[in-house]
RODOTI-84873 format. One line per 4 residues: number of its first residue (from 1); their letters; for each residue x, y, z of C-alpha. Coordinates in Angstrom, 1 decimal, decimal comma. Each point is the difference from the previous one (the first is absolute). Layout:
# residues N
NUM = A = X:Y:Z; ...
//
This chain:
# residues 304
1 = XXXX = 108,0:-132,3:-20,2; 2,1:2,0:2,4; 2,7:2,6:-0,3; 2,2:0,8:2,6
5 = XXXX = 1,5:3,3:1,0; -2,2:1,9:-2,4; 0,5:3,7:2,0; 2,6:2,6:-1,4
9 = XXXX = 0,6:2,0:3,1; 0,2:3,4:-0,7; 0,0:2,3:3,7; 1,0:-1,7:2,9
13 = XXXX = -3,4:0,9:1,2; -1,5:-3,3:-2,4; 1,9:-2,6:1,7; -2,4:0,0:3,6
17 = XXXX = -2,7:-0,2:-2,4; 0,8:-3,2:-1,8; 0,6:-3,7:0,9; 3,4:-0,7:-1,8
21 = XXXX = -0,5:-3,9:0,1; -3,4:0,2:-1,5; -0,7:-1,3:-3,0; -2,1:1,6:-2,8
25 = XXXX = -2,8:-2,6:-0,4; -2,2:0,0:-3,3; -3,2:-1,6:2,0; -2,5:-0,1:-2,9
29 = XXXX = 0,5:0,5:-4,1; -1,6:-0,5:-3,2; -1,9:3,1:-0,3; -0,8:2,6:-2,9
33 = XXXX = 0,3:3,5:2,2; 0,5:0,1:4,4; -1,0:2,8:1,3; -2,1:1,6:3,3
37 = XXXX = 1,3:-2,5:2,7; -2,1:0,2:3,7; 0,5:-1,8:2,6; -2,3:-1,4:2,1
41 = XXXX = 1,6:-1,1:3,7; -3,6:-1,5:1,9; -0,4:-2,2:-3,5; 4,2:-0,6:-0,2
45 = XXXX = -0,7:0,4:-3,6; 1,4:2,3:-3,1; -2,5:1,0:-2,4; 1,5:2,1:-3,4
49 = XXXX = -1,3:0,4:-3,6; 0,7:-1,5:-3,1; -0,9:3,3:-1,8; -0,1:-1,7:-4,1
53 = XXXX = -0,9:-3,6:1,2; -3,0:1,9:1,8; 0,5:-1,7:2,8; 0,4:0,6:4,1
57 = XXXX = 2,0:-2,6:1,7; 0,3:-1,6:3,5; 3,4:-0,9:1,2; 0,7:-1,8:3,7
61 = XXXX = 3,7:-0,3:1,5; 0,0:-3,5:-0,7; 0,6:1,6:-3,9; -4,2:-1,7:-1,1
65 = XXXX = -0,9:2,1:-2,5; -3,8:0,5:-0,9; -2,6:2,2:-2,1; -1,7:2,6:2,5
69 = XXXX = -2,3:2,1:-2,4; 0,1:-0,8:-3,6; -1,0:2,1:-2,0; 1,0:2,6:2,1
73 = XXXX = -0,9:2,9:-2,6; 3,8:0,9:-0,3; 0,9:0,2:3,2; 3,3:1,7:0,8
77 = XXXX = 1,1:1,5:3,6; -1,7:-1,3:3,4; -0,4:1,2:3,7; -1,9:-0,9:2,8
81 = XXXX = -1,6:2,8:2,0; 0,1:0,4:3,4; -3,1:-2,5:0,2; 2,2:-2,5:-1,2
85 = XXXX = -2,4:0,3:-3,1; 2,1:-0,5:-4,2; -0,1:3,5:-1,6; 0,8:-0,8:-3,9
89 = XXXX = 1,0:1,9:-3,3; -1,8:-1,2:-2,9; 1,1:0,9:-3,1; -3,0:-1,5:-1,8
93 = XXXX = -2,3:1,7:1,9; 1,9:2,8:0,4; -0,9:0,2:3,8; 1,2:-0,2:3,3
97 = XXXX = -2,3:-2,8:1,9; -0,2:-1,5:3,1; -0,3:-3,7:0,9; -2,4:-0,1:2,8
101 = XXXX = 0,7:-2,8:3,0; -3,3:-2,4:-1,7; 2,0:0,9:-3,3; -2,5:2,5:-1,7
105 = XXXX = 1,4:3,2:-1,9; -0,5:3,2:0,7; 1,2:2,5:-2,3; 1,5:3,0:1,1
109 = XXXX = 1,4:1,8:-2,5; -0,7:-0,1:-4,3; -0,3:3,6:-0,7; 1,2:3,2:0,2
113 = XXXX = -2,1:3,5:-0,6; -2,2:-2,3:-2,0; 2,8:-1,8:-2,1; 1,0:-3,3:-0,1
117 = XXXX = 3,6:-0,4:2,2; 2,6:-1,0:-1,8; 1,3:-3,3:1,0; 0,3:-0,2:4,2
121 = XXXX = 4,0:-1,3:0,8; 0,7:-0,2:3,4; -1,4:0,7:3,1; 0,5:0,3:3,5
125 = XXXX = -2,4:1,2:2,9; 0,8:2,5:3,1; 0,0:-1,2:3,4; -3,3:2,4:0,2
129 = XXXX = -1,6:-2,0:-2,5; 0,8:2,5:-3,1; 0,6:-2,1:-3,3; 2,8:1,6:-2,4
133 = XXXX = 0,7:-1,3:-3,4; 1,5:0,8:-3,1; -1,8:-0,1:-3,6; 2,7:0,0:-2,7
137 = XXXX = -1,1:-1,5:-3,2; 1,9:-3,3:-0,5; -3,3:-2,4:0,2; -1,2:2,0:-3,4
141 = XXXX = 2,9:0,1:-2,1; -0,7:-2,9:-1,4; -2,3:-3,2:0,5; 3,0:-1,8:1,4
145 = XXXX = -0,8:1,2:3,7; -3,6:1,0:0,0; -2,3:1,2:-2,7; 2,2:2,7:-2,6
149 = XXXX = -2,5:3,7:0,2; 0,8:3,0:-0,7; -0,1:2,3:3,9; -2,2:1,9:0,9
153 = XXXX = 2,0:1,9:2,9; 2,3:2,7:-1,3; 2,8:-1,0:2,5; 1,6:-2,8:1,9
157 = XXXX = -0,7:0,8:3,6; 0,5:-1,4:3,2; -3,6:-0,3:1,9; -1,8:0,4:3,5
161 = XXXX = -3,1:-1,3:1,3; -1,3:1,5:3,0; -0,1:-2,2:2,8; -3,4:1,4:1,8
165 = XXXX = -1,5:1,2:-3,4; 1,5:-1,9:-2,8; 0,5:3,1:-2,3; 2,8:-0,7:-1,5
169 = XXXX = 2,8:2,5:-1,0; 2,3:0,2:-2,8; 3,3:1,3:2,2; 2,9:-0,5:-2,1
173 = XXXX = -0,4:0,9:-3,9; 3,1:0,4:-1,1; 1,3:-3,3:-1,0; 0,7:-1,3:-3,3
177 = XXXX = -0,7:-3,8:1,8; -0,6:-0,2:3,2; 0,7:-3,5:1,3; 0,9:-1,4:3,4
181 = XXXX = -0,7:1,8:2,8; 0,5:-0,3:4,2; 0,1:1,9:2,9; 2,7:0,9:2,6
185 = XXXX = -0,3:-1,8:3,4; -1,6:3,2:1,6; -2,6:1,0:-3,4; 1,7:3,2:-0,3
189 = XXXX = 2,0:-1,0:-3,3; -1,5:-1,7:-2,8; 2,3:-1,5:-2,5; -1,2:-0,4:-3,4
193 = XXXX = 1,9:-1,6:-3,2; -0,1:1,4:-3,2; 0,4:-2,1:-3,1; -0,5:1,5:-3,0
197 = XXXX = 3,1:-0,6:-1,0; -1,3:-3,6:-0,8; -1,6:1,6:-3,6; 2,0:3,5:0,1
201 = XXXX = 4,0:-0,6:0,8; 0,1:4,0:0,5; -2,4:-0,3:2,9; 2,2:-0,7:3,2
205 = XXXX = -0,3:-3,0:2,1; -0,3:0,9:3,4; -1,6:0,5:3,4; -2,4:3,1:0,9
209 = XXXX = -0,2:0,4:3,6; -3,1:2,1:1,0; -0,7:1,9:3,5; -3,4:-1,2:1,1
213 = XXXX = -2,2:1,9:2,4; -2,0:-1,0:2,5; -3,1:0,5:-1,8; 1,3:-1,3:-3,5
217 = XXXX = 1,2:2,4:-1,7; 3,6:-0,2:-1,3; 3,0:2,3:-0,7; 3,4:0,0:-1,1
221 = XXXX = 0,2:-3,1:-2,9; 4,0:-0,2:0,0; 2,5:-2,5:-1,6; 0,7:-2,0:2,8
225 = XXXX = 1,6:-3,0:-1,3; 1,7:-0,8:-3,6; -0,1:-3,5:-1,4; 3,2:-1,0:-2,4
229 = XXXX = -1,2:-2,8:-1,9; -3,3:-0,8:-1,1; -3,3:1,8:1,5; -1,7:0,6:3,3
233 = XXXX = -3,3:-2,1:0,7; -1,6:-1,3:3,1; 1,9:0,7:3,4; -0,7:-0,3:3,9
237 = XXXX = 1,5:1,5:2,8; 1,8:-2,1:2,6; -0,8:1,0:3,8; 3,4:2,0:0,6
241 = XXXX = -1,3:1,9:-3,1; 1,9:-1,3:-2,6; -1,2:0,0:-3,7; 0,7:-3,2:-2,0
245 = XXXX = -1,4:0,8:-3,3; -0,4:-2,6:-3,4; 3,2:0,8:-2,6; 1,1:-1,4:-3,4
249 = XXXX = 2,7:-2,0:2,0; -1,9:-0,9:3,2; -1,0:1,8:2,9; 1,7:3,1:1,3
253 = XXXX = 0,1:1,2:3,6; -0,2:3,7:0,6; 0,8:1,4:3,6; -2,7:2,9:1,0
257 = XXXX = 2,2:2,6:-1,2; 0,2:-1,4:-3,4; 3,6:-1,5:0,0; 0,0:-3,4:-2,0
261 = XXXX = 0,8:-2,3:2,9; 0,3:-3,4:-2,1; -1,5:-2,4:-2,8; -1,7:-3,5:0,3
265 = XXXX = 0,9:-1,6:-3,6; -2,6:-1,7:-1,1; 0,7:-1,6:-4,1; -3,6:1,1:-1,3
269 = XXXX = -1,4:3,2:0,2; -1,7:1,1:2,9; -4,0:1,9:0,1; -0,3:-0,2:3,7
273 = XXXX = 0,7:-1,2:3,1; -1,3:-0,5:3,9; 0,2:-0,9:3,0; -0,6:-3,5:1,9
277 = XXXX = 0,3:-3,7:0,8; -0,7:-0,8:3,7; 2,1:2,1:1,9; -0,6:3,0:-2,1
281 = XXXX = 4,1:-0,1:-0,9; -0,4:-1,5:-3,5; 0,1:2,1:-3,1; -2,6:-1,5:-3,0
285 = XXXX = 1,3:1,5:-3,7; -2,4:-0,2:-2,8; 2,9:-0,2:-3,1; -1,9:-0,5:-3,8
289 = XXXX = -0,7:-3,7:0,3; 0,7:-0,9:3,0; -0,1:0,6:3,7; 3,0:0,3:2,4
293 = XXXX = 0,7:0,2:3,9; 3,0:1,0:1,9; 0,0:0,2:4,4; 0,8:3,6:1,0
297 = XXXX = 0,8:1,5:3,5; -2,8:2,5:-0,9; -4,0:-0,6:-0,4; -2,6:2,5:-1,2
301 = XXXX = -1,3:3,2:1,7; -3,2:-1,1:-0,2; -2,4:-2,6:1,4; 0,0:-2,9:-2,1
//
């Protein structure tokens, strides 16, 4: 299936950033729950979870779809560290592991002051190595997405783990559910979603943007962005600094100061989203039960 002309320009600012003649392509389907997409460019493969099939899944550009981890304890969001190494939420666990490069696992993070974390979301790592995630409680809810448990942390926060050290920090604790979260192209912004309003329609569904210092602390935590239909999830930044976040309806672009730039429409609801394909230029979009791909005129700000 492919849909053409699926952007609703809103700022004249969107239209550089989009391919007008490219199709919206739905390259893979017939799943329970997409979510964490990751690219990985030396491999030229897409690897994303299944979160209720308990599944992680390999997809090349030729549209082969295959199982990668299964089970995969839950997983929901993925990176890749500046090794190149997979960084995964698990919400079975309730961790944050690595995948080494002869595929062992190293946890790095199930606890917090002695109590169990919640249920690890998303992550992304800092071009210095730091590893940031967020711990809202969506994988214990219920036995539909991990294992239902009562938490054991008194608030949803957004985490740090020491780079040098591996201490890790709880540096945002104000969220009702933090959720997707990605830095500005210089690491002196970090964007995080909050989507609480997913159980509480009185909680806000927006955008936090957070200063960050150089040695990790953060400031600041205002709205940056507002999203007008559905909730916020997983996001990325492009490399002009751009912030294309998951929606209800698609995928919205946000400029750097916040103005809502345009929409990709995209007919199932979207969890997250990155960047890819072998020129860096093609947007992958993890949508409920399926998995869509559009060519941009922007790729990611980070190393693929």
């Amino acid at each position: 299936m492919s849909q053409a002309n699926p952007y609703q320009i809103i700022d004249p600012r969107f239209r550089p950033l989009i391919q007008p003649n490219a199709h919206l392509h739905q390259v893979a389907t017939g799943f329970e729950w997409t979510e964490g997409p990751v690219w990985f460019a030396d491999m030229q493969v897409l690897l994303f979870s299944d979160i209720p099939a308990e599944r992680m899944m390999r997809l090349t550009p030729d549209r082969q779809v295959s199982t990668f981890r299964q089970p995969s304890n839950y997983s929901n969001g993925n990176t890749r560290d500046r090794q190149g190494r997979l960084v995964t939420c698990e919400h079975g666990s309730r961790s944050v592991i690595r995948t080494e490069i002869d595929g062992s696992r190293t946890v790095l993070a199930d606890s917090f002051e002695g109590k169990r974390l919640n249920s690890p979301n998303d992550v992304v790592v800092q071009s210095n190595g730091a590893i940031w995630f967020t711990d809202p409680t969506y994988g214990i809810l219920s036995d539909y997405e991990g294992y239902e448990a009562k938490p054991e942390q008194a608030t949803h926060n957004v985490y740090r783990i020491d780079p040098q050290s591996g201490h890790m920090t709880a540096v945002i604790t104000d969220f009702v559910q933090p959720n997707g979260l990605a830095f500005s192209v210089d690491e002196s912004v970090l964007y995080v979603a909050e989507s609480g309003a997913s159980h509480d329609d009185t909680v806000p569904a927006v955008i936090r943007a957070f200063n960050v210092g150089a040695d990790g602390t953060v400031s600041g935590g205002r709205v940056f962005a507002e999203i007008d239909c559905g909730i916020p999830d997983g996001m990325r930044v492009d490399h002009l600094g751009n912030v294309w976040t998951s929606a209800g309806d698609g995928v919205h672009c946000f400029a750097p100061d916040g103005t809502l730039l345009g929409k990709i429409l995209v007919p199932e609801v979207v969890a997250n989203l990155c960047f890819g394909g072998p020129r860096g230029n093609r947007m992958f979009i993890t949508a409920t039960t399926s998995v869509y791909s559009v060519g941009l005129n922007v790729r990611s700000a980070v190393p693929t």
